[in-house]
Backbone as JSON, one array per atom type, in Angstrom:
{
  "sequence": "XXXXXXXXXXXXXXXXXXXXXXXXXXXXXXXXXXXXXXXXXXXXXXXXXXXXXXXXXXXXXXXXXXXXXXXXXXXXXXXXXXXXXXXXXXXXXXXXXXXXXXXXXXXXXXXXXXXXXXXXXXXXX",
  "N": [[102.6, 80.23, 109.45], [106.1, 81.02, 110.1], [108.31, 83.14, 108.03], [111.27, 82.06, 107.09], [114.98, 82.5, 107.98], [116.0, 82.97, 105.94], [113.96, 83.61, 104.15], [113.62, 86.01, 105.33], [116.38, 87.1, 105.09], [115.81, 87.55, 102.08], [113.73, 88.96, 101.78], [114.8, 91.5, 102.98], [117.19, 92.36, 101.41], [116.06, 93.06, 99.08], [114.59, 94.63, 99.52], [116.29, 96.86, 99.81], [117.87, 96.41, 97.48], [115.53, 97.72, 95.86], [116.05, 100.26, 96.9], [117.66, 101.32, 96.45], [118.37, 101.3, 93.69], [117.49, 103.28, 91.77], [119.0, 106.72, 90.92], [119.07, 109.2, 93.89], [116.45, 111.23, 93.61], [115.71, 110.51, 91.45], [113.45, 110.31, 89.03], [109.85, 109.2, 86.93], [108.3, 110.55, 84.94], [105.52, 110.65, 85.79], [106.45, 111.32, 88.05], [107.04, 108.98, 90.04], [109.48, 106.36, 91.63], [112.16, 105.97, 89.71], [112.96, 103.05, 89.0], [110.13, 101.96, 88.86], [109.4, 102.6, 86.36], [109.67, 100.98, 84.71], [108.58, 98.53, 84.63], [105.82, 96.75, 83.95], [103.86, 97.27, 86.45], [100.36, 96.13, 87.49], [97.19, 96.0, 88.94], [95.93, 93.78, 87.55], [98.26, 92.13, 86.52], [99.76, 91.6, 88.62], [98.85, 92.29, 91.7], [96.49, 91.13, 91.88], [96.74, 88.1, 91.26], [98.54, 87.13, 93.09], [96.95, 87.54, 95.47], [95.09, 85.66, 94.43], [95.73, 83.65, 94.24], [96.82, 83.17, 97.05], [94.94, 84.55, 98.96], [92.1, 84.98, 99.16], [90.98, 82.33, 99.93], [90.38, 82.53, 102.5], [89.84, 85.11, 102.36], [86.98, 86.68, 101.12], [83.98, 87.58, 100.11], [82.38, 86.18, 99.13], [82.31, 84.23, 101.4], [81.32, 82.49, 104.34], [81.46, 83.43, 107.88], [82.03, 80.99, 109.39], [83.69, 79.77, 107.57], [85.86, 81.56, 106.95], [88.06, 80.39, 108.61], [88.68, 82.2, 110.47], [89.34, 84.68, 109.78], [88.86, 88.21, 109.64], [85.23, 89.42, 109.07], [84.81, 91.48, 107.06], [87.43, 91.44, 106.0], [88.13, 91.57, 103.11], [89.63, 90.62, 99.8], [89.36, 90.35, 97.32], [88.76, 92.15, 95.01], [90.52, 95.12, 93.54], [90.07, 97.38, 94.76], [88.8, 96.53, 97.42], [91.91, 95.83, 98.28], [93.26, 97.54, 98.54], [91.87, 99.43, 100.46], [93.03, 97.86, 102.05], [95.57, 97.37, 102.01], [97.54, 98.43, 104.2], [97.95, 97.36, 106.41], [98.02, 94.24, 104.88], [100.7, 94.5, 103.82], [101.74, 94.36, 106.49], [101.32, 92.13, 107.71], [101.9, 90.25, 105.7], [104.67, 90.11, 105.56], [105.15, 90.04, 108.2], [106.94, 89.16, 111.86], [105.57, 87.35, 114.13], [102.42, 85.64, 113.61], [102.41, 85.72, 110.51], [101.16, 85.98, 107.15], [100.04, 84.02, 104.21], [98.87, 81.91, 107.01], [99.23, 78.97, 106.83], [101.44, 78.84, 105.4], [102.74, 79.95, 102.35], [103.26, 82.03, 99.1], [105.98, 81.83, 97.13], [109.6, 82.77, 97.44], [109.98, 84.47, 94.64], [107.05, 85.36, 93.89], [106.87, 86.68, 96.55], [108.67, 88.68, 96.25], [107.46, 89.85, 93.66], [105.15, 90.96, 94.54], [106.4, 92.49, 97.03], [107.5, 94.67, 94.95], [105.85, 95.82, 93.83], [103.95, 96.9, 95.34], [105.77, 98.75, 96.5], [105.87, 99.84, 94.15], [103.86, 101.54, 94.53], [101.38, 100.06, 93.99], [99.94, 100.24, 91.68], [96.72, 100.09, 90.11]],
  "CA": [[103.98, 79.8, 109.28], [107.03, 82.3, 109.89], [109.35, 83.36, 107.19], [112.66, 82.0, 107.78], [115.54, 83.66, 107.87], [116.52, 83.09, 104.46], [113.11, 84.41, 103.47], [113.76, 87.2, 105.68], [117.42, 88.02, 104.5], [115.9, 87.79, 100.73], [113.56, 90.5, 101.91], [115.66, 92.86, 103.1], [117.68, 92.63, 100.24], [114.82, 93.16, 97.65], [114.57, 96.27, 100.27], [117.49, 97.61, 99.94], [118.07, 97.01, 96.0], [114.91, 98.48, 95.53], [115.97, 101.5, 97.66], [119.33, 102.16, 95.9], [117.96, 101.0, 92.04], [117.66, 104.45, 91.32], [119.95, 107.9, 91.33], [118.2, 110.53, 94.6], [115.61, 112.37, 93.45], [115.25, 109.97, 90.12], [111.75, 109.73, 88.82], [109.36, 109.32, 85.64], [107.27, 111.54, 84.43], [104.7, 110.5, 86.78], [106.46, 111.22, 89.53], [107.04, 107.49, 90.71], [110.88, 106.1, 91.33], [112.1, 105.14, 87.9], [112.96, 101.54, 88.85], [108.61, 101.83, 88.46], [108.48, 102.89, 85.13], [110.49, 99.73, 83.81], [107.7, 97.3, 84.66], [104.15, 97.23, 83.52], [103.06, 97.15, 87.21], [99.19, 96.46, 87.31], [96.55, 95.1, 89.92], [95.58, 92.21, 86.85], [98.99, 91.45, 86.57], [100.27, 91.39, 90.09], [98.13, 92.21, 92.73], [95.01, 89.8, 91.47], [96.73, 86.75, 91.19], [98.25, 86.8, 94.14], [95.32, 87.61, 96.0], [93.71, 84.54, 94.29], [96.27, 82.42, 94.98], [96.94, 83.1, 98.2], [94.68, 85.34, 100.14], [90.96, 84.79, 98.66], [90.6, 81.36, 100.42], [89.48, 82.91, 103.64], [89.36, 86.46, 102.65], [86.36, 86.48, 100.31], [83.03, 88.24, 100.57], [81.62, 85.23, 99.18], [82.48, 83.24, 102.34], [80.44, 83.18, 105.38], [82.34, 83.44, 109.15], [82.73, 79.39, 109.4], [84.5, 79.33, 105.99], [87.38, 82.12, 106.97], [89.88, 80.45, 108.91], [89.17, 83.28, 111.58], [90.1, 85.92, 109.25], [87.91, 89.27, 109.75], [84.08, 89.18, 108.11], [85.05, 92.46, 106.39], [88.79, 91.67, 105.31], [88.51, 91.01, 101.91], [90.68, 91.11, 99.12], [88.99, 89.72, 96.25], [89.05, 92.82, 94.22], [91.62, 96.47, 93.57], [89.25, 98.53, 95.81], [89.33, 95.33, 98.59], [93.34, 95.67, 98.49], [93.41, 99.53, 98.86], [91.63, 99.46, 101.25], [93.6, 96.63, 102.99], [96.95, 97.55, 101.42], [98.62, 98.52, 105.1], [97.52, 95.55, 106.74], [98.69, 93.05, 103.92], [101.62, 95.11, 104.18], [102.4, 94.28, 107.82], [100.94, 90.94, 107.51], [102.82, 89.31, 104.71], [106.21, 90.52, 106.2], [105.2, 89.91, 109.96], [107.76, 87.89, 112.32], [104.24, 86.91, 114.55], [101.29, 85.42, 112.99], [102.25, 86.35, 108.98], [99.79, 85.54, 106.45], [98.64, 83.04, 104.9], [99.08, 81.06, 108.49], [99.44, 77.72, 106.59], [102.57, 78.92, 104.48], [102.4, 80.7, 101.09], [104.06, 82.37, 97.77], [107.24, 81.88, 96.89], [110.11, 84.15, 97.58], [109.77, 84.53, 93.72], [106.28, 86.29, 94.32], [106.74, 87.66, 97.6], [109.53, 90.0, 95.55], [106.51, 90.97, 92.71], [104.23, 91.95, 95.89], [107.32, 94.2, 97.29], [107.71, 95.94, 93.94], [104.45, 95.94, 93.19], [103.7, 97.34, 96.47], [106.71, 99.83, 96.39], [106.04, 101.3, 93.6], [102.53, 102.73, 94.51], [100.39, 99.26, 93.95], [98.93, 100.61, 90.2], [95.83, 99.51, 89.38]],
  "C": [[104.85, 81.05, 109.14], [108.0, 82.01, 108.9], [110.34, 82.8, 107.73], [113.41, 82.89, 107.73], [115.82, 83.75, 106.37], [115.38, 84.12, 103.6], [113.48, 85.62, 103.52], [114.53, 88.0, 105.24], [117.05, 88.39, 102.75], [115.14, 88.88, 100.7], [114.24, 91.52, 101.59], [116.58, 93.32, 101.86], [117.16, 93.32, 99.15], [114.92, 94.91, 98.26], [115.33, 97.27, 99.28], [118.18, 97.91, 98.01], [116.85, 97.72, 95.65], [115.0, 100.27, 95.86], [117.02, 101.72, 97.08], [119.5, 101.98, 94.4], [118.22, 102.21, 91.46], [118.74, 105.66, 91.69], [118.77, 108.46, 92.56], [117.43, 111.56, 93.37], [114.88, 111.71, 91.54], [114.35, 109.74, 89.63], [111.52, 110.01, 87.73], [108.43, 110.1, 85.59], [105.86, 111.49, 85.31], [104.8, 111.02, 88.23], [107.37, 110.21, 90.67], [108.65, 107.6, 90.39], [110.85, 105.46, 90.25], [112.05, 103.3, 87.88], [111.15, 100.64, 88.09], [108.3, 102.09, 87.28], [108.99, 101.9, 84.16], [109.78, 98.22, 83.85], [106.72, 97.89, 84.44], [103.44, 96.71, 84.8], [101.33, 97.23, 86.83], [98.56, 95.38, 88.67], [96.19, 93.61, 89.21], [96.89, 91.41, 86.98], [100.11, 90.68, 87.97], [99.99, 90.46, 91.09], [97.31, 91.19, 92.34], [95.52, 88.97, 91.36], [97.24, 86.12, 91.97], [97.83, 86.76, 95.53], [94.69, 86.71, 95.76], [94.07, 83.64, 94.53], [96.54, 81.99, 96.35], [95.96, 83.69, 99.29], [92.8, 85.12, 99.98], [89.94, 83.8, 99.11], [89.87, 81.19, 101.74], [89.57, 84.57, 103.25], [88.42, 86.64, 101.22], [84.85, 86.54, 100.24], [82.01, 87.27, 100.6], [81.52, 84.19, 100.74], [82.04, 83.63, 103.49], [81.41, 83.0, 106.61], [83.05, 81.68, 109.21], [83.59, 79.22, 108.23], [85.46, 80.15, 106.22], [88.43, 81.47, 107.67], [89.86, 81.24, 110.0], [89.31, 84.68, 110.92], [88.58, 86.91, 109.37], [86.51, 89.11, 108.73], [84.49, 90.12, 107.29], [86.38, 92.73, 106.09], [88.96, 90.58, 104.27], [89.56, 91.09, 100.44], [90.48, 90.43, 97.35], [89.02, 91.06, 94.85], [89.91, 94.47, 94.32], [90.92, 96.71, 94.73], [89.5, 97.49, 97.47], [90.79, 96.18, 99.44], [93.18, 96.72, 99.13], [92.87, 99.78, 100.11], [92.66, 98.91, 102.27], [95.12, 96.84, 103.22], [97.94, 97.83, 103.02], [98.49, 97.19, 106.21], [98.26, 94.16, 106.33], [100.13, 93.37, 103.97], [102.3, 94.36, 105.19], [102.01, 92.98, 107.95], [101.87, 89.89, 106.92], [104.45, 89.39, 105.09], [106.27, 90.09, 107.96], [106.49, 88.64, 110.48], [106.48, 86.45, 113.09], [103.1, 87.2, 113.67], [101.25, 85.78, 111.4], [101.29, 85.08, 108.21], [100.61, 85.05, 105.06], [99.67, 82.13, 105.75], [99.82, 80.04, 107.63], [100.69, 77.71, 105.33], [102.26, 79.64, 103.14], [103.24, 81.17, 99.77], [105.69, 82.29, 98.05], [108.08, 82.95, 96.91], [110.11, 84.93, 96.15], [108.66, 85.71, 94.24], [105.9, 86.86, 95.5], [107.64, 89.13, 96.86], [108.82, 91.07, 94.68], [105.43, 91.52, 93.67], [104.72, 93.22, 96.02], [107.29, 94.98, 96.36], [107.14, 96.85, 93.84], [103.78, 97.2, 94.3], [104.4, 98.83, 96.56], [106.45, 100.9, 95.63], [104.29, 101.95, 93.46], [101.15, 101.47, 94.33], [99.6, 100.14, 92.93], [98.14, 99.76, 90.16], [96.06, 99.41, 88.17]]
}
């Protein structure tokens, strides 16, 4: 199922305040843009749940070829190391205009926004 546009324009938006949140050159002690050091980004709190809600159902080591849906034998996402691996993929996937994931519709623009952040600001484990 494709994003609509509404999804799409709430994207870009998320984009774009995420890209102008901060002053140039603004960062925390880490490094990372500050907007990142104002959430307790984490893969438990994030990434892992929706991965379990959404992506786990055919991507899941436990599951044999007839049980994915089609989705790759070796694109899983059941745990951090999974993602990281996966992370440009899911990337281009979850945002796609053709074929975005999951096929059969998925998270709310709600948690498509804690993905982007999540995503943005470096995907912390």
């Amino acid at each position: 199922m494709a994003l609509s546009t509404e999804q799409l324009a709430v994207l870009a938006g998320i984009g774009l305040a995420l890209g102008c949140s901060s002053k140039p050159g603004e960062t925390g002690a880490d490094g990372a843009p500050s907007e990142c050091q104002s959430v307790p980004w984490t893969w438990e709190n994030t990434g892992e749940p929706l991965m379990l809600t959404w992506c786990t159902s055919c991507h899941h080591s436990d599951l044999d070829e007839g049980e994915r849906q089609g989705a790759p034998i070796d694109l899983n996402l059941e745990t951090y190391a999974d993602f990281e691996r996966w992370a440009d993929r899911v990337d281009a996937r979850v945002w796609a205009d053709s074929a975005p994931m999951p096929p059969a519709g998925g998270p709310t623009d709600e948690e498509l926004q804690r993905l982007a952040e999540w995503m943005d600001c470096g995907a912390p484990e």
